[in-house]
Backbone as CSV, one residue per row, in Angstrom:
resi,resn,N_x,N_y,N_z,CA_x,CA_y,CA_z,C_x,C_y,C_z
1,UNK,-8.358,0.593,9.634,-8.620,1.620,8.625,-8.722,0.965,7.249
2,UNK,-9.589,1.429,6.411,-9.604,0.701,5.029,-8.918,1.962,4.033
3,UNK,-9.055,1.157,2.760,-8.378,1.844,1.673,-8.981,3.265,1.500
4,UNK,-8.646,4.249,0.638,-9.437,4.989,0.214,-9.893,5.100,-0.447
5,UNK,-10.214,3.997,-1.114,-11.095,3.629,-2.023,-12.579,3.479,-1.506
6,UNK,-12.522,2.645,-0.633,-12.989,1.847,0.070,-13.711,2.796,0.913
7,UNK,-12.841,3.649,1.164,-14.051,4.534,2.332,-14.684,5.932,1.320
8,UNK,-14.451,6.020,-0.140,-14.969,6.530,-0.827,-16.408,6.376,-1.422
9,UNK,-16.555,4.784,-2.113,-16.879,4.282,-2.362,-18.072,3.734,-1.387
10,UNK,-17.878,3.448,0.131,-18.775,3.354,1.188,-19.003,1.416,0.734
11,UNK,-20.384,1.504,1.125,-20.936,-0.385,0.880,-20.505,-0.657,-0.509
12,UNK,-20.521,0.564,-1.264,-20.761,-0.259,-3.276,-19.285,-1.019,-3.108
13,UNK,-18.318,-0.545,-2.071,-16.753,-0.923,-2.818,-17.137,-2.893,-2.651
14,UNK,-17.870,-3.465,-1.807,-18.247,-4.804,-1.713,-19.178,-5.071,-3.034
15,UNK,-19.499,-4.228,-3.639,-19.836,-4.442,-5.225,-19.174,-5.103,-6.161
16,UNK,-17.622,-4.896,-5.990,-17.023,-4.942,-6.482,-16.665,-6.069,-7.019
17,UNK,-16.387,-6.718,-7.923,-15.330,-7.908,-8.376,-14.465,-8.656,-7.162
18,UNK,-13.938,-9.623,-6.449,-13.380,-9.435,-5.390,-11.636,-9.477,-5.778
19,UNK,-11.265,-9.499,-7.103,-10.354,-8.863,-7.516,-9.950,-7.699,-7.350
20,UNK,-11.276,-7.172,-7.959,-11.113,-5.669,-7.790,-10.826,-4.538,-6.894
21,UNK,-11.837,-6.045,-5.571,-11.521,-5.107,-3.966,-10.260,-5.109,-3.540
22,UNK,-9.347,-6.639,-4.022,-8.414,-6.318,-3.803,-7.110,-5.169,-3.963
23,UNK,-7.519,-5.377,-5.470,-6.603,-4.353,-6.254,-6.540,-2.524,-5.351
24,UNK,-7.932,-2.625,-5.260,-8.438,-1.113,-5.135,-8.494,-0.900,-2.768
25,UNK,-8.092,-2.668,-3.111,-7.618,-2.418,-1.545,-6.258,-2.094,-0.996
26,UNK,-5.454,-1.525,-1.754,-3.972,-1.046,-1.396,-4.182,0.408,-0.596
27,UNK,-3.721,-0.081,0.942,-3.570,0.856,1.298,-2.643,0.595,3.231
28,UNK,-2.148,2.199,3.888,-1.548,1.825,4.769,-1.677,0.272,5.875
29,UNK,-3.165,0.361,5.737,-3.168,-0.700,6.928,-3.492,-1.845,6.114
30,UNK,-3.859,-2.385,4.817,-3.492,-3.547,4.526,-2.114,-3.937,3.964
31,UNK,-1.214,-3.104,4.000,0.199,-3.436,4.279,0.747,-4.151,2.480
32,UNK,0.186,-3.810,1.554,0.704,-4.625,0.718,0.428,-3.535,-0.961
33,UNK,0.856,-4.233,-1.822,1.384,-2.761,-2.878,0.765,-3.769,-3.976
34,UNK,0.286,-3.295,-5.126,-0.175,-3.894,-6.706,0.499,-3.622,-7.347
35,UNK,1.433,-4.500,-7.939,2.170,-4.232,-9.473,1.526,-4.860,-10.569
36,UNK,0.922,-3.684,-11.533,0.369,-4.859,-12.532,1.295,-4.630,-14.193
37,UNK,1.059,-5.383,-14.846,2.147,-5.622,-16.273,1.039,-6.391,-17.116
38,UNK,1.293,-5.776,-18.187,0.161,-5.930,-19.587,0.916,-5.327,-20.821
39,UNK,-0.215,-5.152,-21.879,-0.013,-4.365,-22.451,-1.080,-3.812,-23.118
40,UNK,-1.389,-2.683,-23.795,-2.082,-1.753,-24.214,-2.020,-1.537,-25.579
41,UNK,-3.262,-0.738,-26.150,-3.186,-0.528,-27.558,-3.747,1.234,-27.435
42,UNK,-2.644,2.086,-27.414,-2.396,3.134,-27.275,-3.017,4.021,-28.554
43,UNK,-3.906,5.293,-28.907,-4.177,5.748,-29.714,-4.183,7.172,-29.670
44,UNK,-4.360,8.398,-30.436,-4.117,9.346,-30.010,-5.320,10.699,-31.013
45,UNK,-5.688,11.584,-30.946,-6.205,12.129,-31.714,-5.586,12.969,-32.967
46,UNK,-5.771,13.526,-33.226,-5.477,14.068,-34.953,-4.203,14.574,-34.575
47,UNK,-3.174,14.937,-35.465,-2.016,15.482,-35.676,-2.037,16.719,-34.633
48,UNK,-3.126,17.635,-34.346,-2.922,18.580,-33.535,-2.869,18.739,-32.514
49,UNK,-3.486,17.301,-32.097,-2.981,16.338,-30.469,-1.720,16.976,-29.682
50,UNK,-0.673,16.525,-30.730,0.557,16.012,-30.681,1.128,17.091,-29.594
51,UNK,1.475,18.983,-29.629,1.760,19.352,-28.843,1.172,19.237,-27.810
52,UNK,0.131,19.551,-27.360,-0.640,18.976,-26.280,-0.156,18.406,-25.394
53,UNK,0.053,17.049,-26.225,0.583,15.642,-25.426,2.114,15.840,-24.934
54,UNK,2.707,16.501,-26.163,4.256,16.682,-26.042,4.028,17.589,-24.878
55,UNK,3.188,18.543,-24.774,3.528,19.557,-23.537,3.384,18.614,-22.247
56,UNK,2.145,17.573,-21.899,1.955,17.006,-20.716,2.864,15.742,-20.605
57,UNK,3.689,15.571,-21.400,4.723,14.873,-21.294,5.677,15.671,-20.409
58,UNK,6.147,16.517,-20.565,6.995,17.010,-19.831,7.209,17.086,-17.934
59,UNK,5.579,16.717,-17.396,5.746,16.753,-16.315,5.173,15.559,-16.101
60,UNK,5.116,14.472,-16.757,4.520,12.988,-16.719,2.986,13.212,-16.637
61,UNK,2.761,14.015,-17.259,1.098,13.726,-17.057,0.380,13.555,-18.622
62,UNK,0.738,13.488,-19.666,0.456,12.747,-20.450,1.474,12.319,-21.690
63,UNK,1.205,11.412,-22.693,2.433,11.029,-23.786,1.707,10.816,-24.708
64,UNK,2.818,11.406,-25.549,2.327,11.080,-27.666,2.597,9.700,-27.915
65,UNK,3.099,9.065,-27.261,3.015,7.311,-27.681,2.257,6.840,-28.343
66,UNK,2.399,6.136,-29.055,0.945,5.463,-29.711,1.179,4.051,-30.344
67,UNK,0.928,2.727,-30.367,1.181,1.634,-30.978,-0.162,0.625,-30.282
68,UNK,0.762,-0.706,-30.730,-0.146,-2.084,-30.344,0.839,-2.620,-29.521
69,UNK,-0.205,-3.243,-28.788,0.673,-3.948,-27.201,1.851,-3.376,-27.074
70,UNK,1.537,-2.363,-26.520,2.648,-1.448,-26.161,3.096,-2.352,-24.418
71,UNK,3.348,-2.335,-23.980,4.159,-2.901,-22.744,4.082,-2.027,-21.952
72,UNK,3.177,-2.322,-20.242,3.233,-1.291,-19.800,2.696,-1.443,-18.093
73,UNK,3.727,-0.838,-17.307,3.540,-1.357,-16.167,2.827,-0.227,-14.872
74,UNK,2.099,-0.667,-14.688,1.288,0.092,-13.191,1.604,-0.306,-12.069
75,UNK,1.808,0.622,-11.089,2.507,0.646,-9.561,1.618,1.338,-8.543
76,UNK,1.589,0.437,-7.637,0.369,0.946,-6.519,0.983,0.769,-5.201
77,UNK,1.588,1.581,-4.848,2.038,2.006,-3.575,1.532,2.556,-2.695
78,UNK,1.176,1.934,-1.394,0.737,3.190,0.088,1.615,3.898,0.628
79,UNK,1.724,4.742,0.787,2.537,5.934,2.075,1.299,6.904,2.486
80,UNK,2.368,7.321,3.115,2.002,9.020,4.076,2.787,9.816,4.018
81,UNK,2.406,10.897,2.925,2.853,11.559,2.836,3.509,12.827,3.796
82,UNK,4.342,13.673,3.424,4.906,14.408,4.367,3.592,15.391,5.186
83,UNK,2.469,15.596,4.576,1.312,16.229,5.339,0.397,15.545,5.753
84,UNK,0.802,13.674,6.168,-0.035,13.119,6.914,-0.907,12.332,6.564
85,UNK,-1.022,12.371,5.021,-2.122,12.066,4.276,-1.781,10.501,3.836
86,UNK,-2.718,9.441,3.947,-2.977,8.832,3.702,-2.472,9.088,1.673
87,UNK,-1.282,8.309,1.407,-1.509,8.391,-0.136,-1.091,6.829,-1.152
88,UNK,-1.686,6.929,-2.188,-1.352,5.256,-2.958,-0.991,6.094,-4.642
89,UNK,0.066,5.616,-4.635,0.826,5.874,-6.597,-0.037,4.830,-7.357
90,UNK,-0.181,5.706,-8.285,-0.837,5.134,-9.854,0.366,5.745,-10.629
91,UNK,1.169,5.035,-10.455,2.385,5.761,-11.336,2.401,4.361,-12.615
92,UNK,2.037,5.140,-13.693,2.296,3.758,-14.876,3.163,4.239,-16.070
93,UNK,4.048,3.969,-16.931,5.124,3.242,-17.363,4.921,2.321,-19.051
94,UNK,4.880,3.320,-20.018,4.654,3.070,-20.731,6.173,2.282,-22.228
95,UNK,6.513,1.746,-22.308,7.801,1.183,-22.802,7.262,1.066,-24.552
96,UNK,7.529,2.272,-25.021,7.519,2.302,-26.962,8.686,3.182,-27.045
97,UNK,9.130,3.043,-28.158,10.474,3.831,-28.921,11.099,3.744,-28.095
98,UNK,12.037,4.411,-28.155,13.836,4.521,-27.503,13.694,4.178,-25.936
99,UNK,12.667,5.034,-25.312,12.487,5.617,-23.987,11.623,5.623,-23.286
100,UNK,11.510,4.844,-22.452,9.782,4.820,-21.570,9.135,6.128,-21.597
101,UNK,8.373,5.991,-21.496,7.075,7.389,-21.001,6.556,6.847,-19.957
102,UNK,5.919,8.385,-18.570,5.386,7.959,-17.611,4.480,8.409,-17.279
103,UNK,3.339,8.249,-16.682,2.221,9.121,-16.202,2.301,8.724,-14.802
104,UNK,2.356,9.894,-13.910,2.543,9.946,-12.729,1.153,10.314,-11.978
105,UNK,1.119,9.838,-11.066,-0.542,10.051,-10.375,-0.558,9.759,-9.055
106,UNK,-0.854,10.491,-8.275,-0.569,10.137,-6.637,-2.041,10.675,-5.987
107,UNK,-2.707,10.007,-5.263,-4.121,9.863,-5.022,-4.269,10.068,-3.127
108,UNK,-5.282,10.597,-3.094,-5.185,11.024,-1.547,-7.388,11.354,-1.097
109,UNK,-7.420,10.878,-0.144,-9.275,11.201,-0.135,-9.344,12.649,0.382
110,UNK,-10.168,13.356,-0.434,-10.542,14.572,-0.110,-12.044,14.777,0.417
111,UNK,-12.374,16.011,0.721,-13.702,16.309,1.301,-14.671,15.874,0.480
112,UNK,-13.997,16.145,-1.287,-14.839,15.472,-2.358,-15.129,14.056,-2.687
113,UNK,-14.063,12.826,-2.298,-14.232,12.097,-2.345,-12.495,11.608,-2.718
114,UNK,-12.060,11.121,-3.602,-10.444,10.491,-4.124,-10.138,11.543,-4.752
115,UNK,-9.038,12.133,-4.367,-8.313,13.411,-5.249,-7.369,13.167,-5.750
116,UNK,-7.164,13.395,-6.841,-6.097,13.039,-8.022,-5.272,13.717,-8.411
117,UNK,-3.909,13.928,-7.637,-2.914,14.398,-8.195,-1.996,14.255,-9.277
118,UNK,-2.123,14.942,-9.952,-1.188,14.351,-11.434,0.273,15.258,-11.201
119,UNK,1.058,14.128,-12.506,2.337,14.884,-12.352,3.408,14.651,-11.634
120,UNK,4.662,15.630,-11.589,6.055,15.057,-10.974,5.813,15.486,-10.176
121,UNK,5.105,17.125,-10.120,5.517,18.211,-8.666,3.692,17.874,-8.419
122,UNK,2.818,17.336,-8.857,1.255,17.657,-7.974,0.781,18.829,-8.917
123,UNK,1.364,19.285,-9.762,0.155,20.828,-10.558,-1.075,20.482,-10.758
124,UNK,-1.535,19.680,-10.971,-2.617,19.368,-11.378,-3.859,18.664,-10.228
125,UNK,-4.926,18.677,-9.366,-5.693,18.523,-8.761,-6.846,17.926,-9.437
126,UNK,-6.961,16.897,-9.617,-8.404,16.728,-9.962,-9.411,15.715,-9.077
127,UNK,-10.998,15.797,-9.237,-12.135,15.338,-8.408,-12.119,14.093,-9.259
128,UNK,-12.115,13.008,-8.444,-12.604,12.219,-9.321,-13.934,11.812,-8.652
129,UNK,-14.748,10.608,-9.595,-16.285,10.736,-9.791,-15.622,8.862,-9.679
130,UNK,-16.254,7.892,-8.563,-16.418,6.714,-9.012,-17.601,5.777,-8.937
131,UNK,-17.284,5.006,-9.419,-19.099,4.144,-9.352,-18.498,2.710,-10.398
132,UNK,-19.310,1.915,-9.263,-19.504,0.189,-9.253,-20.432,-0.133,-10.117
133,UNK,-20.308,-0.628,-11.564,-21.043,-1.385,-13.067,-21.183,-2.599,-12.225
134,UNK,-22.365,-3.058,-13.342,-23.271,-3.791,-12.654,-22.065,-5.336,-13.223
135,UNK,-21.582,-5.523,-14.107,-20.116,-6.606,-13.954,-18.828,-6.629,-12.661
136,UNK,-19.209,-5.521,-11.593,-18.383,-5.100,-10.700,-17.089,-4.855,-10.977
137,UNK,-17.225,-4.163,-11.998,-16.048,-3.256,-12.592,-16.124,-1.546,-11.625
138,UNK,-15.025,-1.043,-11.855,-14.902,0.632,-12.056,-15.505,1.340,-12.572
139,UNK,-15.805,2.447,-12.320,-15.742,3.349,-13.193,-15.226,4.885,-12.930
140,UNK,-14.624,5.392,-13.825,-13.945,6.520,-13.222,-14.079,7.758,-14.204
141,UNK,-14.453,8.420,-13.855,-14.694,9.836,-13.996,-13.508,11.128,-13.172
142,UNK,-13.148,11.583,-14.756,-12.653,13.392,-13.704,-13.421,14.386,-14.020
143,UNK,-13.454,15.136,-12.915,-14.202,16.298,-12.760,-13.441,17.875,-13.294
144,UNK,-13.721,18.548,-12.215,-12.862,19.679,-11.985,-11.291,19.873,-11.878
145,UNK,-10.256,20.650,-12.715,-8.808,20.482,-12.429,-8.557,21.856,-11.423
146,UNK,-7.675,21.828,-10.972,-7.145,23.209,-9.899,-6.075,22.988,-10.178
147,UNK,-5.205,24.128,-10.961,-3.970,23.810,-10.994,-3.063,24.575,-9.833
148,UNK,-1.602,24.194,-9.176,-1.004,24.990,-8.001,0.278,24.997,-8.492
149,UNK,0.942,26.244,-7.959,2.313,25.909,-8.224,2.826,27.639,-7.553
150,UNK,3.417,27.108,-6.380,3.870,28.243,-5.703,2.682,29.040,-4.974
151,UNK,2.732,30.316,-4.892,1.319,31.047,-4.647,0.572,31.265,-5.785
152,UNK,0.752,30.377,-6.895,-0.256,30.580,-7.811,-1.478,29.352,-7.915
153,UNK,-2.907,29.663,-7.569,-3.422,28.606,-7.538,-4.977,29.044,-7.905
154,UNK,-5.144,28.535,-9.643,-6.708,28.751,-9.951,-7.124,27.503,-10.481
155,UNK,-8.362,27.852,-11.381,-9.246,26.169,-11.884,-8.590,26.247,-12.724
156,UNK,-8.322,25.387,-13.516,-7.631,25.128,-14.983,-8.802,25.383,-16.009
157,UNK,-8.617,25.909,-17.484,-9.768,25.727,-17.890,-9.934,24.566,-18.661
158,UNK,-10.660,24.282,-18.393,-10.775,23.043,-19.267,-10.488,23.150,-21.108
159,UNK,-10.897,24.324,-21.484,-10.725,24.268,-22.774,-9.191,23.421,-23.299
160,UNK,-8.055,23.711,-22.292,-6.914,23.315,-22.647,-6.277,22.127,-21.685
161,UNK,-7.684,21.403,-21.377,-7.225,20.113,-20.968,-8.378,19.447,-21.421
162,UNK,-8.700,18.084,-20.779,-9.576,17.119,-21.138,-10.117,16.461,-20.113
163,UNK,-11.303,15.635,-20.224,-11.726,14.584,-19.351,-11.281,13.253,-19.150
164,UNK,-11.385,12.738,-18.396,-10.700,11.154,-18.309,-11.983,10.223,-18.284
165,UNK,-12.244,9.241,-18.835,-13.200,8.452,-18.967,-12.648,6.631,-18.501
166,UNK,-12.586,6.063,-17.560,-11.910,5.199,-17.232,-12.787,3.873,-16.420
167,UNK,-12.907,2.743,-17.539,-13.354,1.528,-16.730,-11.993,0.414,-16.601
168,UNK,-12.633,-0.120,-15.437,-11.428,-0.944,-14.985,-12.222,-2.292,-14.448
169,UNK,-12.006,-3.598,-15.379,-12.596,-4.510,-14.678,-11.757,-6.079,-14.617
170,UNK,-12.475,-6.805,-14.184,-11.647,-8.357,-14.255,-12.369,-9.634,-14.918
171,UNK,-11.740,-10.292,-15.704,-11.973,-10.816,-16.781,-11.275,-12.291,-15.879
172,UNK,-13.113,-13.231,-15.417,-12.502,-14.285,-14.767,-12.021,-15.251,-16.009
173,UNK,-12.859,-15.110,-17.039,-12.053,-16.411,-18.066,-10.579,-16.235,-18.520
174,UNK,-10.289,-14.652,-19.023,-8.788,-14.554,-19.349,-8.036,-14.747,-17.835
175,UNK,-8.584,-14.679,-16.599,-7.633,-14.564,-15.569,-6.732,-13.057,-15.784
176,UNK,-7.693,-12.337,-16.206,-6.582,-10.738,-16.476,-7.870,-9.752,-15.579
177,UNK,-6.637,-8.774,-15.620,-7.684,-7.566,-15.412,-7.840,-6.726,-16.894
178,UNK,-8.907,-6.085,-17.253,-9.286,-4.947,-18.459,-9.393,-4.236,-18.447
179,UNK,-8.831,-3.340,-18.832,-8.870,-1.438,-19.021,-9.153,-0.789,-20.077
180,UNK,-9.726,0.303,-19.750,-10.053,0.945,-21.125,-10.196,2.429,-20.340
181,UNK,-9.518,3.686,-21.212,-9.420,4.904,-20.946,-9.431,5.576,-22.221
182,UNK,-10.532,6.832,-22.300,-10.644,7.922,-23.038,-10.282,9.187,-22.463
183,UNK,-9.463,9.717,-23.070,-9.571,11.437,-23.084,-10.156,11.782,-23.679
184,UNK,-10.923,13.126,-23.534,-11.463,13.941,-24.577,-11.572,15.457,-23.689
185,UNK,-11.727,16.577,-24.963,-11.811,17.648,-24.511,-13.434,17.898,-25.411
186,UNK,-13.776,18.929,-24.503,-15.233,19.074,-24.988,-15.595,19.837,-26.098
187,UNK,-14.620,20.344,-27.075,-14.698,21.480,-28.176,-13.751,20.725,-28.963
188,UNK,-12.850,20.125,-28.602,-12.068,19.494,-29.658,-12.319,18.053,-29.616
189,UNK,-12.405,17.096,-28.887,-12.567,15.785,-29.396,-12.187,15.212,-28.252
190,UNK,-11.314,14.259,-29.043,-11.108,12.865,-28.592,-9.338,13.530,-28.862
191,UNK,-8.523,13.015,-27.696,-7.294,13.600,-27.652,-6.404,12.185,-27.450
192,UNK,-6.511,11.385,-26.719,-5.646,10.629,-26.304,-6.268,9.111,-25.599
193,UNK,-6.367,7.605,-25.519,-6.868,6.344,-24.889,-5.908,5.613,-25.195
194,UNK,-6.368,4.678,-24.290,-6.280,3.385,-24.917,-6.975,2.322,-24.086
195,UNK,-6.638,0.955,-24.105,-7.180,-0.211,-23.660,-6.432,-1.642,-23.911
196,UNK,-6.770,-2.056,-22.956,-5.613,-3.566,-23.032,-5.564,-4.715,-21.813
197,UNK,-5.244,-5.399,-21.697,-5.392,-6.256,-20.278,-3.827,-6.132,-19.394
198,UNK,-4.012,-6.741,-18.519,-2.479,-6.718,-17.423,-2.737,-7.953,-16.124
199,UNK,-2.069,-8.479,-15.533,-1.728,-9.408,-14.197,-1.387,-8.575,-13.399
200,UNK,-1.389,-9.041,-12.211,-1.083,-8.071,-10.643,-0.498,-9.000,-10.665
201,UNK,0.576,-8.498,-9.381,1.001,-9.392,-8.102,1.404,-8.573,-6.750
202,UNK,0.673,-8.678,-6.288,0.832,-8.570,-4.572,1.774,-8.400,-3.779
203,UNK,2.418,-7.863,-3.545,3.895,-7.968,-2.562,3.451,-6.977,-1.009
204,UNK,4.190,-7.560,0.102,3.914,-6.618,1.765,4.370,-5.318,0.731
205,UNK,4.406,-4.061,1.335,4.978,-2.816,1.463,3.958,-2.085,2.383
206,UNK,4.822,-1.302,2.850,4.398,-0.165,4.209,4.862,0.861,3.677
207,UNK,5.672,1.395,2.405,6.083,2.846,1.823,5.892,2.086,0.688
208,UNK,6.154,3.531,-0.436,6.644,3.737,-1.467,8.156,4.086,-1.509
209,UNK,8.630,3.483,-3.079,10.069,3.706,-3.311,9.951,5.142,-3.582
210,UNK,10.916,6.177,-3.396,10.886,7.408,-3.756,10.719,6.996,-5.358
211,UNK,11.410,6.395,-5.748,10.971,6.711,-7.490,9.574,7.060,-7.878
212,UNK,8.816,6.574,-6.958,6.998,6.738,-7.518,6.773,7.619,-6.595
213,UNK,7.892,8.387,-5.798,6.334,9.620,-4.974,7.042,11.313,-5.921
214,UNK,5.713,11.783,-5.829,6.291,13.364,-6.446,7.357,13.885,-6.066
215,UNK,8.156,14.894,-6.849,9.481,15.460,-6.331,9.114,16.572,-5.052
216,UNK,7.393,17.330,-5.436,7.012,18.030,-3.915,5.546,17.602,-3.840
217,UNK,5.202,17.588,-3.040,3.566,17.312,-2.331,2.746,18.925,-2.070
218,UNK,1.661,18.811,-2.565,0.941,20.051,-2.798,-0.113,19.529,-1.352
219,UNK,-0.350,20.819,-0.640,-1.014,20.808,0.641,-2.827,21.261,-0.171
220,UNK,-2.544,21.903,-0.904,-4.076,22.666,-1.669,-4.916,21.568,-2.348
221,UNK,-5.918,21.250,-1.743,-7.115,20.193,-2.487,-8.025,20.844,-3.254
């Protein structure tokens, strides 16, 4: 079985950087997990951002952080989840002021293609959109949000969230990998990015530590 990346993605994922395949090759049957550590140059949009961010802070799905080489670590874990599903953490770990900040993200292939769960509990559902640059980088796109929680379950509107704009590539002269991520909402702006480099390293794993899986798993795609 390959990643789900990999079976998303179809032939382009051999597009890829062969870094990249690796990276984006974490999954049950290649038996092994990505930790990567960098740092970032975190930015945020106008003062009216701020609740926003403060609100999606609260369930790790976004932070008012903002500096230079901020310090900041990404975790890529395979499991199976309690409904069977094939799943890998993008749980990353942001270290400014007093207290880390976290953005939590737990990823699973849907009928659409990689579905993106955000968050502690899963509220958040989103489509993501990917595609192989001709440097055999990433690229990542979100689509549509569905938010769930209990028997309550509609689209989110977008007015009061944003898009994710996300390349991810590897930089053979620095020996790093490169990132770069935009938010934006489509009536208000530019809300929240950043960009910065980071190192992997490779370790076996066959689970995730509970610290990186959600407190519940949402069955609704």
């Amino acid at each position: 079985m390959t990643s789900i990346f990999e079976r998303a993605l179809g032939a382009d994922f051999t597009r890829l950087h062969p870094m990249m395949q690796k990276r984006f090759g974490v999954g049950l049957s290649s038996g092994y997990a990505c930790v990567g550590r960098g740092t970032l140059t975190i930015t945020r949009g106008p003062w009216w951002t701020v609740p926003f961010l403060q609100f999606g802070r609260l369930r790790n799905i976004l932070t008012p952080v903002t500096g230079v080489d901020v310090p900041f670590t990404v975790e890529n874990y395979p499991y199976r989840d309690p409904l069977g599903r094939e799943t890998v953490t993008f749980v990353r770990e942001y270290r400014a002021g007093r207290r880390p900040t976290r953005f939590d993200a737990t990823m699973v292939l849907g009928a659409r293609g990689v579905l993106d769960y955000l968050g502690t509990h899963q509220h958040l559902a989103v489509d993501l959109e990917l595609a192989v640059d001709a440097d055999g980088g990433l690229r990542l796109e979100s689509g549509p949000q569905r938010f769930y929680e209990g028997p309550i379950a509609f689209r989110f509107p977008m007015l009061f969230s944003g898009y994710a704009s996300l390349r991810e590539r590897f930089d053979d002269e620095a020996d790093r990998y490169r990132i770069s991520l935009r938010v934006s909402n489509r009536v208000f702006g530019f809300l929240f990015g950043y960009e910065g480099t980071f190192t992997c390293e490779f370790s076996d794993a066959a689970d995730a530590p509970d610290r990186l899986k959600p407190v519940r798993h949402e069955h609704r795609m």
